[in-house]
C-alpha positions as CSV (number, residue, x, y, z in Angstrom):
1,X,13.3,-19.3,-34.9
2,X,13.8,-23.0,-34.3
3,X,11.2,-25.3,-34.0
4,X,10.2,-28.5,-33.0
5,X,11.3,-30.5,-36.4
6,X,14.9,-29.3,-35.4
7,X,15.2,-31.1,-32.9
8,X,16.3,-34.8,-32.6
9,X,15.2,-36.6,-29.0
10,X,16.0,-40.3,-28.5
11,X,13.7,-41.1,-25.8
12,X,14.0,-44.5,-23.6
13,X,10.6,-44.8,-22.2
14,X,10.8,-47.3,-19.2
15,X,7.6,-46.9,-18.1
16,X,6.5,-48.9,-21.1
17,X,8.3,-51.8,-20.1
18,X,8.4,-51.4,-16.4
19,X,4.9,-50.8,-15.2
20,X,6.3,-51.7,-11.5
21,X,9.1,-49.4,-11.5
22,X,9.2,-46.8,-9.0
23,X,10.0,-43.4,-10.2
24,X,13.8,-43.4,-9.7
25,X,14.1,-39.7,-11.2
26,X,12.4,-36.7,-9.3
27,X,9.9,-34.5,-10.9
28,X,12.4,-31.5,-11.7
29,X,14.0,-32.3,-15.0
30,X,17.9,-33.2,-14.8
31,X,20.9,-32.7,-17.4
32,X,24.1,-34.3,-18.3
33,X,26.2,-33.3,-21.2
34,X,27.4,-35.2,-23.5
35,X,29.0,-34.0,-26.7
36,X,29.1,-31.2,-29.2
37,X,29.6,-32.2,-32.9
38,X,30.7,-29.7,-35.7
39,X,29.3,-30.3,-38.9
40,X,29.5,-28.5,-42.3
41,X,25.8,-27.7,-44.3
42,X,27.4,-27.2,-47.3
43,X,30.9,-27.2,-48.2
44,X,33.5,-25.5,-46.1
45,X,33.5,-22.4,-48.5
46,X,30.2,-21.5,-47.9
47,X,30.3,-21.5,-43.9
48,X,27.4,-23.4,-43.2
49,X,28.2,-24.8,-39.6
50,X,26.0,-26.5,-36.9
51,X,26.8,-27.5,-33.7
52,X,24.8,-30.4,-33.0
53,X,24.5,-30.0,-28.9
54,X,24.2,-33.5,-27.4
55,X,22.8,-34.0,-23.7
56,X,21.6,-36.8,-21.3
57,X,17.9,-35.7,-19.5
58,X,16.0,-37.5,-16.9
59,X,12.5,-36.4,-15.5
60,X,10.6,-38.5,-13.1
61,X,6.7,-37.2,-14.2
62,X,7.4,-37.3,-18.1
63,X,6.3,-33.5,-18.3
64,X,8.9,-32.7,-20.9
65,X,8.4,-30.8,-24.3
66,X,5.1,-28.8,-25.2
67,X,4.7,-29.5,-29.1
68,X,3.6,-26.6,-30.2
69,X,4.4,-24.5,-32.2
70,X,5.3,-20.7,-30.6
71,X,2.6,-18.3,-29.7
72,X,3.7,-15.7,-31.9
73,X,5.9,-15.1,-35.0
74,X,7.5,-11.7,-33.1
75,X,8.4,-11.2,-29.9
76,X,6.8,-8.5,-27.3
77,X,9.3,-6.6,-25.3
78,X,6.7,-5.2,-23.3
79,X,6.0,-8.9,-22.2
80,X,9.6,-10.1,-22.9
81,X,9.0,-13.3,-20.1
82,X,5.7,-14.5,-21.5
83,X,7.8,-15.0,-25.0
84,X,10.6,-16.5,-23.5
85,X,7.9,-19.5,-21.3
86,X,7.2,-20.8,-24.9
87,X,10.7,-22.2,-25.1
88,X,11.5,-25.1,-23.0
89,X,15.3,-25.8,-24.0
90,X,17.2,-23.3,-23.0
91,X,21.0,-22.5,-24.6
92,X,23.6,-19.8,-23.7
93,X,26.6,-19.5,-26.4
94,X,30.0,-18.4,-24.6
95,X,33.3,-17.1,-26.3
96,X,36.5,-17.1,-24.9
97,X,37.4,-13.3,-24.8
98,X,40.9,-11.9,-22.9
99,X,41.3,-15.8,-21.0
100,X,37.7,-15.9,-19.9
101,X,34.7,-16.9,-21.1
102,X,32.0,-14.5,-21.8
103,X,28.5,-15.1,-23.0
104,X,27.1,-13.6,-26.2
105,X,23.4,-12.9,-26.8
106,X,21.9,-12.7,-30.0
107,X,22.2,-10.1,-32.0
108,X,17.9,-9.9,-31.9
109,X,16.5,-10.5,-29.0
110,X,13.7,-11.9,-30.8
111,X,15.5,-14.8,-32.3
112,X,16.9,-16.4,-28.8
113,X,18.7,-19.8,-29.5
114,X,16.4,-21.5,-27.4
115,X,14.0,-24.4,-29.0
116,X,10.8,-25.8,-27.7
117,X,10.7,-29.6,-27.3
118,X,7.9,-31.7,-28.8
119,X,5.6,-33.2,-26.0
120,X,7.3,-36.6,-24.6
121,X,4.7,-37.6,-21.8
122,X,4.8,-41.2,-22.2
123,X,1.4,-43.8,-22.2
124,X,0.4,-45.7,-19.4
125,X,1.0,-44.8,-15.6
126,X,4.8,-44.6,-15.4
127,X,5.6,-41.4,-16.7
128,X,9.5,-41.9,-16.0
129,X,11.8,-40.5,-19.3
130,X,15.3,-40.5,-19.8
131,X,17.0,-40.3,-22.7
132,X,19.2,-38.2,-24.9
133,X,18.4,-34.5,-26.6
134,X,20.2,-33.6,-29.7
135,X,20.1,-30.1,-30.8
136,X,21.4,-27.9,-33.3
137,X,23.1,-24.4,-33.0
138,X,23.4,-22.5,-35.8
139,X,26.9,-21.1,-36.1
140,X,27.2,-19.7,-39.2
141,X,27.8,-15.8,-38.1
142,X,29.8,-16.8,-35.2
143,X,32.5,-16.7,-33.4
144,X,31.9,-12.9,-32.8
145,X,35.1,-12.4,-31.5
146,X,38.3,-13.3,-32.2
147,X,38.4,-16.6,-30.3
148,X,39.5,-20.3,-30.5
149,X,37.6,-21.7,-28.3
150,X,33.5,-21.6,-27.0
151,X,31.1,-22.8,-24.9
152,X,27.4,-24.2,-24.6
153,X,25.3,-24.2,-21.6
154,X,22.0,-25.4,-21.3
155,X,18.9,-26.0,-19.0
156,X,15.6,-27.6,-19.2
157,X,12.6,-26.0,-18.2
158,X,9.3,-28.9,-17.7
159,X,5.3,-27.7,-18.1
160,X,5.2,-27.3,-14.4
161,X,8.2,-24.5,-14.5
162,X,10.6,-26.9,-12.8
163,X,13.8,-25.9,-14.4
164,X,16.8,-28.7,-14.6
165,X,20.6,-28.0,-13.3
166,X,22.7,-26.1,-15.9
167,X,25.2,-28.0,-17.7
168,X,27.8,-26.5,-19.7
169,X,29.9,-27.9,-22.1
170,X,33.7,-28.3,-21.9
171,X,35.9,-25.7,-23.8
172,X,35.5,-26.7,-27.4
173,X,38.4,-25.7,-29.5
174,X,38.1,-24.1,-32.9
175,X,39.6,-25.3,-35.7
């Protein structure tokens, strides 16, 4: 599972410097993406490969990220939605399959590619946060298929269950 030490957030607070400002950004977290970055783990032999997911958020109440650490080690299918509310970055892996994209779940249902945030509810009264979200995807048993190209999409979900637009990435090309 990925947890919160994953994750890398660079976080402009500007309610620390702007006590006057109004809250430009609504409550309901919003997404812009950026970039996607392949990197090599270990050498190229070995197939060690992240995707380091890059997107812009805003969210007008600062109710982003939980910091915890998930409820359980395994997964419930009997309660399959109760698992899924500990995650609060949300990512869907597409492969181009036949001319079309198609998404591809993870093999365990247990092991989603989500991640949960840590908590980044600023000091002080404004609460505004924008800022960028760096992620990694672990692509080390991918693509599935045979396919040159893939997708990301994401959405963020806040503490109050507002959920963000999706983005979703360009067509990355495989090398």
């Amino acid at each position: 599972m990925k947890y919160i030490s994953k994750v890398l957030i660079a976080v402009l607070l500007l309610g620390t410097f702007a006590c006057e400002q109004d809250n430009k950004f609504g409550n309901t977290p919003r997404l812009q993406w950026k970039s996607a970055e392949l990197r090599f783990t270990g050498d190229t032999i070995d197939n060690r490969r992240i995707f380091d997911l890059k997107v812009y958020f805003t969210d007008g109440d600062g109710n982003v990220g939980r910091g915890d650490e998930p409820g359980a080690d395994t997964c419930d299918l009997n309660n399959y939605q109760a698992f899924l509310n500990q995650y609060d970055l949300f990512i869907y892996y597409y492969e181009q399959v036949n001319g079309s994209f198609k998404e591809i779940p993870p093999t365990d249902s247990c092991v989603p590619y989500h991640n949960i945030l840590p908590n980044l509810t600023p000091e002080g009264q404004n609460k505004t946060l924008e800022g960028d979200i760096i992620t990694p995807f672990e692509y080390s048993n991918f693509p599935v298929n045979n396919t040159d190209s893939v997708k990301f999409e994401l959405l963020l979900r806040d503490r109050a269950g507002n959920e963000s637009n999706r983005v979703m990435s360009p067509a990355i090309a495989l090398d």
